[in-house]
C-alpha positions in Angstrom: 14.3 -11.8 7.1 10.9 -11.4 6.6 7.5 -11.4 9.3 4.1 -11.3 8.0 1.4 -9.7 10.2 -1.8 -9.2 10.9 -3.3 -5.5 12.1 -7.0 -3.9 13.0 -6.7 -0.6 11.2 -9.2 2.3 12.2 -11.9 2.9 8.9 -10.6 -0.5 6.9 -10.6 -3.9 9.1 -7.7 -6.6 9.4 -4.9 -6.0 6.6 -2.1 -9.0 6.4 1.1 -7.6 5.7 4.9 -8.8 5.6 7.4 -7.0 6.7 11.0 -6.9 4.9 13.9 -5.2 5.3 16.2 -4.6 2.6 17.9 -0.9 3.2 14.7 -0.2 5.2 11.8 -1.5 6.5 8.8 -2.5 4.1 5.2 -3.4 5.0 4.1 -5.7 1.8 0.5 -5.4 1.3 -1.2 -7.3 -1.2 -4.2 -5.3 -2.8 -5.6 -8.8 -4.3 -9.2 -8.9 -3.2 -9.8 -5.4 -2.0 -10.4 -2.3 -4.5 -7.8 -1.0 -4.5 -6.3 -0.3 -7.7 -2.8 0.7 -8.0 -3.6 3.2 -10.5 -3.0 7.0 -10.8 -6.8 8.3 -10.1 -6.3 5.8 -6.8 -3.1 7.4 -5.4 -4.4 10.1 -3.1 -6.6 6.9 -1.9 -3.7 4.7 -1.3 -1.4 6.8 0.6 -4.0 7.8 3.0 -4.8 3.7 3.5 -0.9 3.3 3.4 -0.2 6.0 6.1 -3.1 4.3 8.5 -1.9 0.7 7.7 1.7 2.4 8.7 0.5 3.4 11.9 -1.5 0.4 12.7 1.6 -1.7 12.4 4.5 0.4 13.9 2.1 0.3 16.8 2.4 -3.3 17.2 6.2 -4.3 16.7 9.4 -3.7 17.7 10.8 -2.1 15.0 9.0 0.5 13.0 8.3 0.1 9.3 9.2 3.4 7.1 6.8 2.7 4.1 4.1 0.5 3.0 4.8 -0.9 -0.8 1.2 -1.7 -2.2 1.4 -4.9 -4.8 -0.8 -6.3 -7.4 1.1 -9.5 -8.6 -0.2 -9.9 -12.9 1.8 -13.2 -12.8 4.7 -14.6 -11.1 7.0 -12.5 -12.4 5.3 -9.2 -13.0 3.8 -7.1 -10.5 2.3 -3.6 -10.4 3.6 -1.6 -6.8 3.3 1.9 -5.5 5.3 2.9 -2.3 3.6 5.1 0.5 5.7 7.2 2.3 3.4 9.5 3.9 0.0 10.8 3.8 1.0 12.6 1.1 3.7 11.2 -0.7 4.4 8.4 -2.8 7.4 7.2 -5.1 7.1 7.5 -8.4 9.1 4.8 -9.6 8.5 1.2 -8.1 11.2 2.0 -5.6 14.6 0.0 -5.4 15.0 -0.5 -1.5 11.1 -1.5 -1.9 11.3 -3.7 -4.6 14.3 -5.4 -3.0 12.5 -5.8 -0.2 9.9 -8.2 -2.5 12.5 -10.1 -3.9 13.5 -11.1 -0.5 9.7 -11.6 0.6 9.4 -13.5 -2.3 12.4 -16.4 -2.0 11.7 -16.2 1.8 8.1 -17.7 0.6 9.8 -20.2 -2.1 8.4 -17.4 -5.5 11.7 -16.5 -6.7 15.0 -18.3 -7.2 18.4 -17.4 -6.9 18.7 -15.3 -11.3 14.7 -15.1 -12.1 13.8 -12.3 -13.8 11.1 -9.9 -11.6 9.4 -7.4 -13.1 7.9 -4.1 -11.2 6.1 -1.6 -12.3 5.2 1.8 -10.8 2.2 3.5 -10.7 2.8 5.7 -13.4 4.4 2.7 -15.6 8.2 3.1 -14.5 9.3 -0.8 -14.6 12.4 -2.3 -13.1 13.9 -5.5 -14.2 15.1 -7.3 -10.9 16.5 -10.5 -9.8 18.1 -12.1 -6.7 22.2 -12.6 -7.3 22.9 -14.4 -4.3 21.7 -15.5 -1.2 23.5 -14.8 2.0 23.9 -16.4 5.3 25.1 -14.9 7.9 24.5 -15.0 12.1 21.8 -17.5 11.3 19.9 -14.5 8.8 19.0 -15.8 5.0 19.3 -12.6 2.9 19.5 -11.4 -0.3 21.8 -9.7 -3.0 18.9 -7.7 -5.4 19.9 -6.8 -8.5 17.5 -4.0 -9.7 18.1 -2.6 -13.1 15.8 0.1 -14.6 16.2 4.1 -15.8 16.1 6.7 -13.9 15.6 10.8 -14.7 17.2 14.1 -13.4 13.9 16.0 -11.7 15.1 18.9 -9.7 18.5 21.0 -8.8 18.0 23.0 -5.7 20.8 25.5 -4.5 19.9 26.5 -0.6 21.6 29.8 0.6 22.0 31.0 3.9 22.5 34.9 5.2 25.1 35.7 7.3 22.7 37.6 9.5 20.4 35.1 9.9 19.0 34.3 13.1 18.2 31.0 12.4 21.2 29.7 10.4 22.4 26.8 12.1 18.0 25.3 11.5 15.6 24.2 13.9 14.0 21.4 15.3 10.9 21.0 17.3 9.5 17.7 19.0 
């Protein structure tokens, strides 16, 4: 299910968006016609635009959106995206949940049929070869079954140790 909208945001004007869901929620912006490059030297630049579109939108609906997934569509079957999770943070690869989330933006708007290739590209060149499987109906909801094929690469191991005397073992939380 899909919902395009339309928000003010502070410092940049009216930005159309749609919103998908596909293991989270998506705001879809299309950089056609604005400079905004989805290219490494623009990063820093498109999270902070992605965390104030963010904003802008989870102010106006009901359900909050969790990242904004920049596109630049080369052709119908190939585009260039970079997700924005936060201010500061954006995936490096062009994001499975996110990418599902175009394919289903894309049938909803009649772009991609049920076994046509999709091509996504990351930022940094990382490309996922995707298609739609199967199209679901269910409690009067269209959605989709992605299949999102690409590599991916080991980048951390993290061992996290707690002491016995500390005070502050069980964590923390402020709100």
């Amino acid at each position: 299910e899909t919902e395009g909208v339309t928000v003010d945001v502070d410092g940049i004007g009216p930005v159309d968006a749609t919103v998908a869901c596909c293991g989270g929620r998506f705001a879809l912006v299309d950089t056609a016609g604005r400079n905004w490059p989805i290219e490494p030297d623009n990063a820093s630049e498109l999270c902070r635009l992605g965390n104030a579109i963010k904003g802008a939108i989870n102010a106006s609906v009901d359900e909050p959106v969790g990242s904004v997934l920049f596109f630049r569509d080369d052709d119908e079957r190939r585009a260039r995206h970079l997700v924005v999770l936060e201010s500061n943070k954006f995936d490096r690869s062009p994001c499975g949940t996110g990418t599902s989330a175009r394919l289903a933006a894309l049938h909803a708007a009649g772009k991609l049929d049920v076994g046509e290739t999709f091509i996504a590209e990351s930022v940094l060149g990382a490309q996922y070869r995707c298609r739609i499987d199967e199209v679901l109906r269910e409690n009067g909801r269209v959605a989709v079954r992605p299949r999102v094929a690409g590599e991916a690469y080991l980048s951390s191991f993290s061992t996290l140790m707690v002491e016995d005397c500390d005070p502050l073992a069980s964590g923390f939380l402020f709100r």
